[in-house]
N, C-alpha and C positions, 0 to 999 in steps of 0.2 A: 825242324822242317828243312826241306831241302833250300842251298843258298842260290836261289836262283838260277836254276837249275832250267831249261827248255827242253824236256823229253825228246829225244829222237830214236827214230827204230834203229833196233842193233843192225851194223852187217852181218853176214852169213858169216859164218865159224868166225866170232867173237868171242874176244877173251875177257871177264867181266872178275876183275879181284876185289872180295870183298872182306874188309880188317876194319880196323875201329878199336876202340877202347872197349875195353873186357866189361862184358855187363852191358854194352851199350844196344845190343839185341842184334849179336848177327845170325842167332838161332833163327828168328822168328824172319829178318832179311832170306836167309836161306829157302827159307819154308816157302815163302813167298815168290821165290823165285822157280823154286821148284813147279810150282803150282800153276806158271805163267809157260814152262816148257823148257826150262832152262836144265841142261845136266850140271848138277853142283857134285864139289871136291870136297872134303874138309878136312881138313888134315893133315895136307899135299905137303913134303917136304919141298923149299920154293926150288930147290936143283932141279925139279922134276918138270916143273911149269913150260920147261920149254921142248922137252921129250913130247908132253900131253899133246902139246899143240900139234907139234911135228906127225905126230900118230894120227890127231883128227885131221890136218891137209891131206896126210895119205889116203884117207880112205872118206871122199866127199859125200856129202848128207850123211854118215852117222851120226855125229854131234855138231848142232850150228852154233849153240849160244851154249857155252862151258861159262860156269861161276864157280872162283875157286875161293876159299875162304880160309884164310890165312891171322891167325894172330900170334900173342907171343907163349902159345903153347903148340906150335908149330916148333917143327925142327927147323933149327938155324937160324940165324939171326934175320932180324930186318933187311941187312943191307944184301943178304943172299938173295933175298926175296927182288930187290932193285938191281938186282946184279942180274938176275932171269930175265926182268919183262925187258933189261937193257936187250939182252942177245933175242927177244924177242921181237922187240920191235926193230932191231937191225935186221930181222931175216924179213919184213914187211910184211908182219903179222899187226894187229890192232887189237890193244886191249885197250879200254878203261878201270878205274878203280871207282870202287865206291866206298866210302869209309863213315863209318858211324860212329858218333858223337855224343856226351850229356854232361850235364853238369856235376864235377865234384861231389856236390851234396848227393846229389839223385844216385849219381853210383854207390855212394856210401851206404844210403839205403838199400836198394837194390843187393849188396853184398850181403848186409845185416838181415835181407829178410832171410834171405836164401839160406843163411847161416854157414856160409863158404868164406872160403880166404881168399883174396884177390891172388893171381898166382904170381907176382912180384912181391910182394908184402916179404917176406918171409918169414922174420921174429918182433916185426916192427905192425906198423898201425893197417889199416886198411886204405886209409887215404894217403900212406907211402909209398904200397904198392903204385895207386891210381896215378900219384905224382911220377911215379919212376917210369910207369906206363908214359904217362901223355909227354912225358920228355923226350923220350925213346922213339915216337909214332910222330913228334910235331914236323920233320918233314916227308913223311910218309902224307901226313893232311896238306901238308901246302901241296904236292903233286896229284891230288884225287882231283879228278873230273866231278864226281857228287859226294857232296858232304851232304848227311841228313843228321842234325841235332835230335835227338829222341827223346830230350829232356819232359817234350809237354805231350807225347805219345806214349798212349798205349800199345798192346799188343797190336790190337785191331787197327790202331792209326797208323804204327806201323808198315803194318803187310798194307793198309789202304795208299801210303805214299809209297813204296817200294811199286806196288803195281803201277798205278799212275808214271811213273818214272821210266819203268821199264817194258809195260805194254806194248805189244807192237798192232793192236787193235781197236786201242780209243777205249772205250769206258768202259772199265770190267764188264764181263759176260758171265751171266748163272748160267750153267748147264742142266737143263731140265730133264732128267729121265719120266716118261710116261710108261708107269708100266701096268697092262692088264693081268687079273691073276684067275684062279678059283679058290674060294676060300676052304672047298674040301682037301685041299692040298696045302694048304699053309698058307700064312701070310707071311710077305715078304719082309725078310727081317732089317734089311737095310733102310727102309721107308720109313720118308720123313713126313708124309701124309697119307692117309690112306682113307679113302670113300667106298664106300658100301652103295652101292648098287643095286640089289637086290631087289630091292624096293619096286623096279619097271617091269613089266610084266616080259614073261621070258618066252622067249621064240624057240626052245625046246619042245613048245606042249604045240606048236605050229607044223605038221607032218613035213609041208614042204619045206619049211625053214630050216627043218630041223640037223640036215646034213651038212647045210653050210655054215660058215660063221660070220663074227662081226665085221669081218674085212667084205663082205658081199655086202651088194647095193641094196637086194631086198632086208636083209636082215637089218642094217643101218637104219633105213628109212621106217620100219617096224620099230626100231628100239626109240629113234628120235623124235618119231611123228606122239610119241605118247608126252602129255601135258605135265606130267612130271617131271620128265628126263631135261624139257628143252631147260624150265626153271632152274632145274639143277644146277645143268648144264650153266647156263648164264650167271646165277649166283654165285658157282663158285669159281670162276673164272675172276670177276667183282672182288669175290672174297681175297682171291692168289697174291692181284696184282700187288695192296701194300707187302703183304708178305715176302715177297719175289723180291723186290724193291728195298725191303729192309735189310735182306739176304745179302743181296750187293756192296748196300751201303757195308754189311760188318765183313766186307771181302769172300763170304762164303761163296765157292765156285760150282761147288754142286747139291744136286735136290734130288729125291726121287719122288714120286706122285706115284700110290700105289694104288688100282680102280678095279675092285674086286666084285665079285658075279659067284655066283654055285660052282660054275666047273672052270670060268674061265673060258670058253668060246664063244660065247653070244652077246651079250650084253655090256661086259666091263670090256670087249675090244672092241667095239662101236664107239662108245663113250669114252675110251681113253685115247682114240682117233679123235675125234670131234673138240675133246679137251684141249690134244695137241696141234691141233688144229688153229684153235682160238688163243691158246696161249704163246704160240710160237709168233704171233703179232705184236706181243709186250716188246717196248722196248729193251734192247742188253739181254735176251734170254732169247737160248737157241736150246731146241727141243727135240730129243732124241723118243724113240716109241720101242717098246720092247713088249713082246705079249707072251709072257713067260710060261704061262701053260693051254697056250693054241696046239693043238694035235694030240693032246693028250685022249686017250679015250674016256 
């Protein structure tokens, strides 16, 4: 867990280094950070750390918040690496670090599952790499701004305190795609749910409806006013919410909602408005609408 730790939002082109003990999960920290907006490095020879910087003040708003991820399978030692954010913070530039943490034991396992060698070890045990590691990094920890112990974290708890940490928006947010389709054209293959539609009766077989689609006020009100659709409609909104909810909780940031019809203009983009409509009122979930085969003939 982090050591008391008060989240605050990055400034604008922020340098964010993030090392730890091997094994300790700066993959899944990465991932995490990626995911929040951050451009991450990995790899970065630390000579270089202060070039990057230099490139991003040159050229404002390309990259705001840079994470670079540094361990001891990086070129050069540690103290190059403190030798860079020195000249960096003397050119009045602002990084922090975040370094990640676990117990002995849990790294050992951790190594054993994976069935890797710790990359200090050499011909020796696993837990003398780990040893020669946390010797090497013990003041590299005492100058981090966040230490997060991952000893009692999973994956998911993980990326869940990395986001909480480094958010600059308060409680994760699911990204909701609403997307309308027609199912004679495929279903959409990235979708994480998908509703069938079909069921309401269609304003195809309606002459004058027949030209416009579900983005028009008659057509809507045709597809809504029917005593199926409203149910539906309410049920599964009912149905979303824990789902939505538990999404959050496991860190997942996006969803697609696939609302499928015969051609895909009349009925499943009515109802996939009306969806996103009602669902964009959950709390932490912001709803994007996409109607994938509107215009098609």
């Amino acid at each position: 867990m982090s050591d008391g730790l008060i989240p605050v939002k990055p400034p604008e082109n922020e340098l964010l280094i993030v090392t730890g003990m091997s094994g300790a999960g700066r993959t899944t920290a990465a991932h995490a950070l990626e995911d929040l907006g951050w451009y991450v490095v990995e790899g970065l020879p630390a000579e270089l750390i202060g070039t990057m910087m230099d490139l991003i003040a040159r050229n404002p708003g390309s990259v705001e918040k840079l994470a670079v991820v540094i361990d001891v399978r990086s070129r050069g030692p540690f103290s190059d690496m403190m030798d860079a954010l020195g000249q960096v913070r003397a050119a009045g530039l602002t990084y922090r670090m975040l370094f990640l943490d676990a117990s002995d034991e849990l790294l050992v396992r951790r190594f054993e599952q994976a069935r890797r060698p710790h990359p200090l070890q050499g011909s020796g045990r696993i837990l003398d790499g780990i040893v020669a590691e946390r010797d090497m990094l013990k003041e590299v920890k005492a100058g981090a701004e966040v230490v997060v112990d991952t000893t009692e974290l999973n994956v998911h708890g993980l990326a869940r305190e990395i986001t909480e940490i480094f958010t600059d928006d308060g409680p994760i947010q699911l990204r909701l795609n609403v997307m309308s389709f027609g199912f004679k054209y495929g279903v959409p293959a990235d979708a994480n749910f998908i509703a069938d539609v079909r069921f309401v009766p269609n304003p195809h077989w309606v002459p004058e409806l027949r030209p416009l689609t579900g983005l028009d006020e008659p057509v809507r009100e045709y597809v809504l006013v029917d005593e199926g659709a409203g149910e539906f409609v309410d049920r599964y909104v009912e149905a979303l919410k824990p789902v939505l909810e538990g999404y959050r909780r496991e860190n997942k940031h996006y969803a697609t909602l696939a609302v499928g019809c015969t051609g895909g203009k009349h009925r499943s983009v009515a109802i996939s408005e009306e969806l996103a409509r009602r669902l964009a009122q959950v709390p932490n979930v912001t709803v994007n609408t996409v109607h994938r085969d509107l215009g098609r003939e």
